[in-house]
PASEBA-1860 file (N, C-alpha, C; in nm, 3 decimals):
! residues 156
1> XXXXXXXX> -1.493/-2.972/3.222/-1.397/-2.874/3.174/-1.423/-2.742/3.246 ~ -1.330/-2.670/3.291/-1.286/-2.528/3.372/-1.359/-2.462/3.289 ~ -1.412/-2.335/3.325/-1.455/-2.179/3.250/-1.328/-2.198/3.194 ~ -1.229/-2.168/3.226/-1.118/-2.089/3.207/-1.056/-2.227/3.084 ~ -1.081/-2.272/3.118/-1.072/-2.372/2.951/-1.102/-2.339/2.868 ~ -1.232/-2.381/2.860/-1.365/-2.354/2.759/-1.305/-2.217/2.723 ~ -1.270/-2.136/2.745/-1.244/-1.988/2.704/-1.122/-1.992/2.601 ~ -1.032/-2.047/2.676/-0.848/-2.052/2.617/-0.923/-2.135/2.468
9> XXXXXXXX> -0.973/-2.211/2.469/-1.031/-2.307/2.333/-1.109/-2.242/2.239 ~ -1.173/-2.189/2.295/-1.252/-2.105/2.193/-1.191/-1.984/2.093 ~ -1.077/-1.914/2.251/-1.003/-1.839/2.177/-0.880/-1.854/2.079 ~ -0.849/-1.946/2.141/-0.757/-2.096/2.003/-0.796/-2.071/1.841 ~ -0.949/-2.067/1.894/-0.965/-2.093/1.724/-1.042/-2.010/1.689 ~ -1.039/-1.856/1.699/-1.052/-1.740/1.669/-0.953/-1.684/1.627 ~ -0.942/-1.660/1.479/-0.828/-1.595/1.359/-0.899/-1.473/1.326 ~ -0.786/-1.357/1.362/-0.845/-1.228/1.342/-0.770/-1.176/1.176
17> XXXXXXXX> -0.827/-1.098/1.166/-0.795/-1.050/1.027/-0.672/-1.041/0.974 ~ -0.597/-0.976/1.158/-0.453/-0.953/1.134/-0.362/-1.064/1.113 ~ -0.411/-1.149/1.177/-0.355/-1.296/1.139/-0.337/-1.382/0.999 ~ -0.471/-1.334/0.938/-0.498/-1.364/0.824/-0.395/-1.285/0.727 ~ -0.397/-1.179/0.732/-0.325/-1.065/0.693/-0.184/-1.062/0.694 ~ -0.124/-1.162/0.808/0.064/-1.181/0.827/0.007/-1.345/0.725 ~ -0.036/-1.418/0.759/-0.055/-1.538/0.670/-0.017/-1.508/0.507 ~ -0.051/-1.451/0.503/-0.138/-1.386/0.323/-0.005/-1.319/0.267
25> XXXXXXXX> 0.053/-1.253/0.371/0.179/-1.187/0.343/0.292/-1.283/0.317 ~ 0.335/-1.380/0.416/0.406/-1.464/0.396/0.411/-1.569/0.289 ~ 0.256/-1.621/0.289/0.291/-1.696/0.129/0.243/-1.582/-0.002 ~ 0.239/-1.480/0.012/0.272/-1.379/-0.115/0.440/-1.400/-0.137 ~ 0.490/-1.359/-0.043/0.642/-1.403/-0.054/0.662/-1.524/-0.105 ~ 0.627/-1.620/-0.136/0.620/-1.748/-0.234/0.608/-1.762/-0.311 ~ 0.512/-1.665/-0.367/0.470/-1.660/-0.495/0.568/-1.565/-0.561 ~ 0.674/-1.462/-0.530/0.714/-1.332/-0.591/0.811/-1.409/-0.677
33> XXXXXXXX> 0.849/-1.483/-0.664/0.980/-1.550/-0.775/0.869/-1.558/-0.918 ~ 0.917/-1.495/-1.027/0.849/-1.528/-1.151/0.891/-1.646/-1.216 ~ 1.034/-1.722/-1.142/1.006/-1.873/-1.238/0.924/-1.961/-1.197 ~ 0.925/-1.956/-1.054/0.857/-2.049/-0.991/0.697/-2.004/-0.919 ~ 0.674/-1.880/-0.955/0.570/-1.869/-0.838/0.475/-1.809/-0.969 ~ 0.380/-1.667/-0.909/0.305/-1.619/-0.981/0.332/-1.503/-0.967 ~ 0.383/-1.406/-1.002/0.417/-1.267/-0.897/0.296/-1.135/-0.891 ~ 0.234/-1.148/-1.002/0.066/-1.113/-0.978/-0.009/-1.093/-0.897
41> XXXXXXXX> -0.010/-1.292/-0.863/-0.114/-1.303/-0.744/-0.042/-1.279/-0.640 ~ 0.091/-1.257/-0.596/0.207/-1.201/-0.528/0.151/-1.079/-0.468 ~ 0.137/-0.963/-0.600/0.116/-0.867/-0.558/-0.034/-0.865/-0.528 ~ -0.093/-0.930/-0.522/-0.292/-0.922/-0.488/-0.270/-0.955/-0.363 ~ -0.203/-1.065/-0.332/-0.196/-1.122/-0.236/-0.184/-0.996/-0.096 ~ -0.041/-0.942/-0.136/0.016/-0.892/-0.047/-0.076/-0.708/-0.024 ~ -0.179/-0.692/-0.164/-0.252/-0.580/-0.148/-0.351/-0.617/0.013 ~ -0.401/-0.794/-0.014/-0.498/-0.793/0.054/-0.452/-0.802/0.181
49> XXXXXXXX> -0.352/-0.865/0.170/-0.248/-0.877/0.359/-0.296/-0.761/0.438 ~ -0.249/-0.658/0.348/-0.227/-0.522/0.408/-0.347/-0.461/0.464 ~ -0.451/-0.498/0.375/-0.597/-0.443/0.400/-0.606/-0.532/0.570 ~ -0.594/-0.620/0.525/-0.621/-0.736/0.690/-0.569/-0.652/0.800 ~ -0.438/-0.685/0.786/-0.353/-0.639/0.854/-0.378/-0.525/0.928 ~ -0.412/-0.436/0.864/-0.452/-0.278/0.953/-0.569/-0.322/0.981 ~ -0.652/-0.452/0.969/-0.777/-0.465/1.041/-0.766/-0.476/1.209 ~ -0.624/-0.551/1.200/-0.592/-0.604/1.380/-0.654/-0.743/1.447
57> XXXXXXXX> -0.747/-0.669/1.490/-0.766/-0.795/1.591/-0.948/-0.825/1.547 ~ -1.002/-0.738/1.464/-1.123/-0.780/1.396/-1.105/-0.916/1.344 ~ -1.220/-0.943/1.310/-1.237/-1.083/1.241/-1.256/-1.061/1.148 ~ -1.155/-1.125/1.074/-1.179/-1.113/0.867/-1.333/-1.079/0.885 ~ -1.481/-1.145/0.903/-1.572/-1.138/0.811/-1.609/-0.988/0.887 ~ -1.588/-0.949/1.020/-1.591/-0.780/1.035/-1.515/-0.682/0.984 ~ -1.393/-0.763/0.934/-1.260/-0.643/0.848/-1.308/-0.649/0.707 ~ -1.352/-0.761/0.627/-1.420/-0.747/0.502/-1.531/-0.659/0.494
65> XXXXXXXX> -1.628/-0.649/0.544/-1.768/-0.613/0.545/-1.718/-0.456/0.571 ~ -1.629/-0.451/0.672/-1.659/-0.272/0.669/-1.536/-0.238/0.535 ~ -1.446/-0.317/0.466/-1.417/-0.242/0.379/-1.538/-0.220/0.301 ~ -1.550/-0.318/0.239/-1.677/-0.317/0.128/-1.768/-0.223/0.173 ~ -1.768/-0.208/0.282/-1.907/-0.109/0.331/-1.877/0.037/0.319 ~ -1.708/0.054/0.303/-1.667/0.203/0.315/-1.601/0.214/0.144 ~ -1.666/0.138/0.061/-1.643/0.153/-0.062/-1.541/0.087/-0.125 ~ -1.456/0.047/-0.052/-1.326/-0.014/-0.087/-1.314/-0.113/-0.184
73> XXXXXXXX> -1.419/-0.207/-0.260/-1.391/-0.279/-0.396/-1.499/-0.156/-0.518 ~ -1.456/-0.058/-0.498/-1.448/0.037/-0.622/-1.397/0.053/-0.722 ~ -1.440/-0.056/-0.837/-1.354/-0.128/-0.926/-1.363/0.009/-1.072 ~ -1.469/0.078/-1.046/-1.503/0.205/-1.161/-1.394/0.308/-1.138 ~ -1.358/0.305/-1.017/-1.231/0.431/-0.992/-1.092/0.373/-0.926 ~ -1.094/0.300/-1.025/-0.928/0.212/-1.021/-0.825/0.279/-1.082 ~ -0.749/0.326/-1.005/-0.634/0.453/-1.041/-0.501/0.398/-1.080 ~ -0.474/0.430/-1.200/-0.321/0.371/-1.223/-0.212/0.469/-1.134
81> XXXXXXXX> -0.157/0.435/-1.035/-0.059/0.473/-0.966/0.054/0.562/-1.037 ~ 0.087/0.480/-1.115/0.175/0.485/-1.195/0.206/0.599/-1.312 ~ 0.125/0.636/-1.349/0.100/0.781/-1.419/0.034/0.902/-1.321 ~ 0.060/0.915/-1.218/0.004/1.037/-1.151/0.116/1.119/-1.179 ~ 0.038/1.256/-1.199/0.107/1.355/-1.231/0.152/1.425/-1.055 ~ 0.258/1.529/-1.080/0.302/1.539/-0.910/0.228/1.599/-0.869 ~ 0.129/1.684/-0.914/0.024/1.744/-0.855/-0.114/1.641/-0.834 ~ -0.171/1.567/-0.889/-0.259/1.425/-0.882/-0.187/1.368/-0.745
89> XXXXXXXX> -0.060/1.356/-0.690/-0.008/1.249/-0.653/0.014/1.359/-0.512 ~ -0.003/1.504/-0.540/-0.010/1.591/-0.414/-0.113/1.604/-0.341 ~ -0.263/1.558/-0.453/-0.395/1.577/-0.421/-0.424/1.458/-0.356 ~ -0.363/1.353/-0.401/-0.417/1.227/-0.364/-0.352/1.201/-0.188 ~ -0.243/1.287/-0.169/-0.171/1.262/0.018/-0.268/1.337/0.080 ~ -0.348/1.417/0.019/-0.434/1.534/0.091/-0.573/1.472/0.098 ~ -0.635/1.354/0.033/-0.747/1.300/0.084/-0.736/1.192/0.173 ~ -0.842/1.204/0.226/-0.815/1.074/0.362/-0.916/0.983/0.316
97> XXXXXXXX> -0.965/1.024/0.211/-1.039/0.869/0.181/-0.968/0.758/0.101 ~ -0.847/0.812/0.072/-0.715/0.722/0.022/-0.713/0.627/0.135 ~ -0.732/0.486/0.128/-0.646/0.393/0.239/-0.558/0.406/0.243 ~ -0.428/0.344/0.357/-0.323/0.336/0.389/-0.254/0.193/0.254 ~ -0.331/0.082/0.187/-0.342/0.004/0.136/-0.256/0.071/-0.016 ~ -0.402/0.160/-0.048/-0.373/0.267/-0.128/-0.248/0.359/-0.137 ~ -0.229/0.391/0.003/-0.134/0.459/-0.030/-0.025/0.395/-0.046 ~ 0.020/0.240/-0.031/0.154/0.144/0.000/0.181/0.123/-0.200
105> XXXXXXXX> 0.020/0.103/-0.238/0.068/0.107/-0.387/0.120/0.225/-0.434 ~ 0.067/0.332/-0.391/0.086/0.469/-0.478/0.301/0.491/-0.443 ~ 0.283/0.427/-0.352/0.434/0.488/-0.352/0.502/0.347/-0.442 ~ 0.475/0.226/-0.408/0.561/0.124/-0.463/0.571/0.142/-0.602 ~ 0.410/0.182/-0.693/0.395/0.172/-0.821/0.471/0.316/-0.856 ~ 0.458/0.439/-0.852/0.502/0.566/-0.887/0.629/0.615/-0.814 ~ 0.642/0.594/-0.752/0.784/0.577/-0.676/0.899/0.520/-0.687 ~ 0.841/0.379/-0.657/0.916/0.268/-0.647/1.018/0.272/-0.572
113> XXXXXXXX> 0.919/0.341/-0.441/0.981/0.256/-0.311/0.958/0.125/-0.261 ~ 1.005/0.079/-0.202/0.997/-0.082/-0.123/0.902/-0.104/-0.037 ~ 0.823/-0.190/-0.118/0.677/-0.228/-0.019/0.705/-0.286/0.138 ~ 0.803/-0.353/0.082/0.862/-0.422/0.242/0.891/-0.285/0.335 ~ 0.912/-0.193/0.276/0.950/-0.087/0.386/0.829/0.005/0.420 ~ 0.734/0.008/0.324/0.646/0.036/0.336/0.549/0.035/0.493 ~ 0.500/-0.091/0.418/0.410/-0.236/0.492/0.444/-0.201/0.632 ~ 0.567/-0.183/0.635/0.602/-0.157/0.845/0.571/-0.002/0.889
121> XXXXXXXX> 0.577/0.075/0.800/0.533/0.216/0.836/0.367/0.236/0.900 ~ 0.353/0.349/1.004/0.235/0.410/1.000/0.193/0.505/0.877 ~ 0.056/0.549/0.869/-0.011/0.586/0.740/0.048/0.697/0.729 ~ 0.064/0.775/0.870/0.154/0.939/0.829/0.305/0.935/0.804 ~ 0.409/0.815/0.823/0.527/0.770/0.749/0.467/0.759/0.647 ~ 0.388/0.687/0.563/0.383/0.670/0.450/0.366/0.792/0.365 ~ 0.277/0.877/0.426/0.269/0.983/0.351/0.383/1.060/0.370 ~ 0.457/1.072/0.465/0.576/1.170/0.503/0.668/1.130/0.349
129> XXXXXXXX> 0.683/1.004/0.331/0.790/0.968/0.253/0.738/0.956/0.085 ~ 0.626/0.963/0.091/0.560/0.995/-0.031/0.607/1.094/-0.085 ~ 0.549/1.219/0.002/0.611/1.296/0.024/0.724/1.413/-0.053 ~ 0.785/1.334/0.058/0.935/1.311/0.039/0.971/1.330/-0.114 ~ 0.922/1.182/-0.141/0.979/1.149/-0.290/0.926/1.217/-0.395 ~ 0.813/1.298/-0.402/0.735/1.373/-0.507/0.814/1.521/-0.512 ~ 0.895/1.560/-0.358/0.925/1.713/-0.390/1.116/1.672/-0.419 ~ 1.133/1.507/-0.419/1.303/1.528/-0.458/1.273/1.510/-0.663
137> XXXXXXXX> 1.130/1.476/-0.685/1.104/1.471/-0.878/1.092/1.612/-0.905 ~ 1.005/1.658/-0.802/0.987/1.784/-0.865/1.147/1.866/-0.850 ~ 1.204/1.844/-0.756/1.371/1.931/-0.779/1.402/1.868/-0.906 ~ 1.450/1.721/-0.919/1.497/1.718/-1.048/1.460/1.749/-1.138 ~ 1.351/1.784/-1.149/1.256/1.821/-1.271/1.291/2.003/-1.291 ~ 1.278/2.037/-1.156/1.306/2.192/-1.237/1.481/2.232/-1.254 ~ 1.583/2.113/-1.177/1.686/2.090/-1.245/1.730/2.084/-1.411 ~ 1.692/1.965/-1.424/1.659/1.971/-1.580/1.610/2.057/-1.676
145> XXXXXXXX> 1.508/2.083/-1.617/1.440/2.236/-1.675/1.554/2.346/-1.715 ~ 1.594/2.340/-1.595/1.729/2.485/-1.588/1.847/2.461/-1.684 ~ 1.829/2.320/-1.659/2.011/2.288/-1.773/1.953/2.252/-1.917 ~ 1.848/2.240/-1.929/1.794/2.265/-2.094/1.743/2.430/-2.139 ~ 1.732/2.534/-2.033/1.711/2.622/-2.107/1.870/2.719/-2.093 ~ 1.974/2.675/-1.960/2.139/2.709/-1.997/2.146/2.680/-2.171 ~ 2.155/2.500/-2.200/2.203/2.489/-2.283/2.160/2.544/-2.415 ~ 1.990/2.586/-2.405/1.970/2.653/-2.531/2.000/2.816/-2.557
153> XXXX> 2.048/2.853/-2.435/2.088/2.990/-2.437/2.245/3.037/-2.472 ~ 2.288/2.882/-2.440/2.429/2.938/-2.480/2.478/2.889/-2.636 ~ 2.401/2.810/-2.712/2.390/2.738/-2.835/2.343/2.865/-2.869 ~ 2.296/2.963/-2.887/2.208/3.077/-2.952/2.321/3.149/-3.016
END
């Protein structure tokens, strides 16, 4: 057998993280139907894709090890997305020890923008549109504000 064999073969069967990571994604999509699937492990699934995924061309057991190594199964400071206040959710675009992972939930869960639209963005789209969406709550919010203290001023 050629060098140049022996090489193409070896590299055959070398699966990098990112691979693992479009894998993981696609049958998450299998699972998202709640009659038929699990949509749970849907969403675990597709947390862990993502982690892969921005690994690239590492090898899962080098894309695992340095999450874990940079803290990333930090199960004591597990943040509900979902109740951040707009200032929590201003503080949280301003640390960079937020993953990009992190940040795909923070917008899907408190947002509820589209992970699918997400998932294809770079980390500074993600934050751009985070963003985005925290200063169009805070307008409506001091909207509202304004037309509840009109209406109690003119009821007086």
């Amino acid at each position: 057998m050629t060098k140049q064999r022996a090489l193409k073969k070896k590299r055959a069967r070398t699966i990098s993280a990112g691979d693992v990571g479009r894998f993981l994604k696609h049958f998450a999509a299998t699972l998202k139907d709640p009659q038929t699937g699990n949509p749970a492990m849907s969403d675990a699934l597709l947390n862990l894709s993502t982690i892969l995924i921005d690994a690239k061309l590492a090898t899962v057991e080098t894309a695992t090890t340095k999450f874990v190594d940079q803290g990333g199964f930090d199960f004591d400071d597990d943040i509900d997305f979902g109740d951040l206040s707009t200032e929590a959710v201003q503080k949280a675009l301003t640390n960079s020890e937020l993953s990009r992972a992190q940040l795909v939930i923070l917008g899907v869960e408190r947002f509820g923008i589209a992970r699918s639209r997400l998932d294809k963005l770079p980390r500074d789209e993600i934050v751009r549109l985070i963003t985005a969406a925290s200063q169009h709550e805070e307008s409506l919010d001091l909207i509202s504000e304004e037309a509840r203290r009109g209406g109690q001023a003119r009821s007086s």
